[in-house]
C-alpha positions as a LaTeX table, in Angstrom:
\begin{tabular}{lrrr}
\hline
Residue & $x$ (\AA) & $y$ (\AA) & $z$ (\AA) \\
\hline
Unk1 & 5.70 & 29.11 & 57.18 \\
Unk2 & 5.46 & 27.45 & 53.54 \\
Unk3 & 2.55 & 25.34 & 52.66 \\
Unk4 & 4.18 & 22.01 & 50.85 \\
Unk5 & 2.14 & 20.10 & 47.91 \\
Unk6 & 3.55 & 16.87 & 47.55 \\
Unk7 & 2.16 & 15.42 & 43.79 \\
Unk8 & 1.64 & 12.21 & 42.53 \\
Unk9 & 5.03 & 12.50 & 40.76 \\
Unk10 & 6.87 & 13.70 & 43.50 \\
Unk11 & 5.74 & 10.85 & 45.87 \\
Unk12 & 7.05 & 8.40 & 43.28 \\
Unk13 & 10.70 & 9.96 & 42.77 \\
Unk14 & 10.94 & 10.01 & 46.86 \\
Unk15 & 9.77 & 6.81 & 47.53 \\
Unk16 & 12.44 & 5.35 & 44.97 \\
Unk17 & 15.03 & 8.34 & 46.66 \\
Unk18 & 14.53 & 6.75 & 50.17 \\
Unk19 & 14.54 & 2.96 & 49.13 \\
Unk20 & 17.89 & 4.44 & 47.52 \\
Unk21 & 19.10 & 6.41 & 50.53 \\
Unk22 & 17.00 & 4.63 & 53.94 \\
Unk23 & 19.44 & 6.45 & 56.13 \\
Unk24 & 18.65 & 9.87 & 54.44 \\
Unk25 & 14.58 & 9.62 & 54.77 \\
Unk26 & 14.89 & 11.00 & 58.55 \\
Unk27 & 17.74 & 14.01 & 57.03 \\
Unk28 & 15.44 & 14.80 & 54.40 \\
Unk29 & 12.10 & 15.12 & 57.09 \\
Unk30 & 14.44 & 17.23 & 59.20 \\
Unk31 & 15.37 & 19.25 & 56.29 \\
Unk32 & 11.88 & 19.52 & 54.75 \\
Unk33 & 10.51 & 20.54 & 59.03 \\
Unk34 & 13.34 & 23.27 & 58.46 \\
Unk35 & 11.89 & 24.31 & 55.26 \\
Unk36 & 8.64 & 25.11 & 56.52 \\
Unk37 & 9.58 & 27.30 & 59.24 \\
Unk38 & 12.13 & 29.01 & 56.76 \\
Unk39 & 12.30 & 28.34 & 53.72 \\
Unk40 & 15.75 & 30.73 & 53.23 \\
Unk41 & 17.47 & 29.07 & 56.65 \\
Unk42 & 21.25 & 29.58 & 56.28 \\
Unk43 & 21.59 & 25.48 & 56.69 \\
Unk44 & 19.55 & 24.81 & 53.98 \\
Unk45 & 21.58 & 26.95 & 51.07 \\
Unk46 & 17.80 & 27.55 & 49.57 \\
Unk47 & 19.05 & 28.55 & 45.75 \\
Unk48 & 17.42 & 29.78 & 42.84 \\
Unk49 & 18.19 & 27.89 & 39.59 \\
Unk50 & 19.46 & 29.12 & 35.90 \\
Unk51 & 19.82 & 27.85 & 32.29 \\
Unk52 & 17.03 & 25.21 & 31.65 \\
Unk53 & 15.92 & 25.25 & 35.43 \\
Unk54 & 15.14 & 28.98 & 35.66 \\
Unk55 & 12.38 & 29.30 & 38.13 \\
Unk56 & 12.81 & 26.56 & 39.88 \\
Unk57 & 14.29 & 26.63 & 43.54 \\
Unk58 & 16.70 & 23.96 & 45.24 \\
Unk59 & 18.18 & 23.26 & 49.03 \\
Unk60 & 20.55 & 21.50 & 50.55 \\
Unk61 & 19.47 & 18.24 & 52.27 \\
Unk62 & 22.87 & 17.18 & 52.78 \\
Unk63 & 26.23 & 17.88 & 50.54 \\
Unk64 & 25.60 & 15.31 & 47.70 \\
Unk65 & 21.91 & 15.82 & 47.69 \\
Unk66 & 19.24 & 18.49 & 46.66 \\
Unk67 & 15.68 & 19.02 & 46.77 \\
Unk68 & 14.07 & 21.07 & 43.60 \\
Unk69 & 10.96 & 23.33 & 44.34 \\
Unk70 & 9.29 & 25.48 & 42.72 \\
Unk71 & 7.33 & 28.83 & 44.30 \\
Unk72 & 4.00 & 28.43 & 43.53 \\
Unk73 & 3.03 & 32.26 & 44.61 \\
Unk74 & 4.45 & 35.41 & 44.86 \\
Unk75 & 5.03 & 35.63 & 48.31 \\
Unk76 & 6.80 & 32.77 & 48.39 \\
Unk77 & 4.34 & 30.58 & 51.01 \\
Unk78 & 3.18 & 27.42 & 48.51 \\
Unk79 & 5.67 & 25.37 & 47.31 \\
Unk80 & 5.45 & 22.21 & 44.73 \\
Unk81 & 8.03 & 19.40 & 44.89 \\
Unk82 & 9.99 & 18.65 & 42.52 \\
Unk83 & 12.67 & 16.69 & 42.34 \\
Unk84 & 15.41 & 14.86 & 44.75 \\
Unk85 & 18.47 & 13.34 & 44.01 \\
Unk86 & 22.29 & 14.25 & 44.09 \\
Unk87 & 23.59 & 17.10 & 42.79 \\
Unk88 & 24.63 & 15.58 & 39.16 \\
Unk89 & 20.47 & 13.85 & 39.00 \\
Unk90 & 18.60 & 17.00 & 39.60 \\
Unk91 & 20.61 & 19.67 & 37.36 \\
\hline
\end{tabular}
């Protein structure tokens, strides 16, 4: 299991996200339950990204959309949020 730190600037880009998307919040709680238990689920497409976003982390919440994370230790078990949006806002 992954320990989740949700910042102040986080909270703000998903509380605009789910105004946005309202029929997405309870996909992305799913998603983010998922992520806890396994952070590398095959349903979740957990990816590591390149170029300007090397180090950071995304997954799948649905096709269109992504959540970025970053590892906060080596073994992988804290996590900081990032960023969520579709593919084409996050990258």
């Amino acid at each position: 299991m992954v320990e989740i730190v949700w910042d102040k600037k986080f909270i703000q880009l998903f509380k605009k996200w789910s105004k946005k998307h309202p029929d997405l919040v309870e996909v992305f709680k799913n998603r983010l339950e998922l992520f806890v238990r396994d952070p590398f689920h095959p349903q979740l497409k957990t990816h590591s990204l390149s170029g300007i976003l090397k180090g950071l982390w995304a997954f799948h919440i649905t096709y269109e959309y992504r959540l970025v994370f970053k590892f906060l230790d080596k073994k992988k078990k804290v996590v900081l949020l990032i960023d969520v949006g579709s593919h084409d806002e996050v990258y």
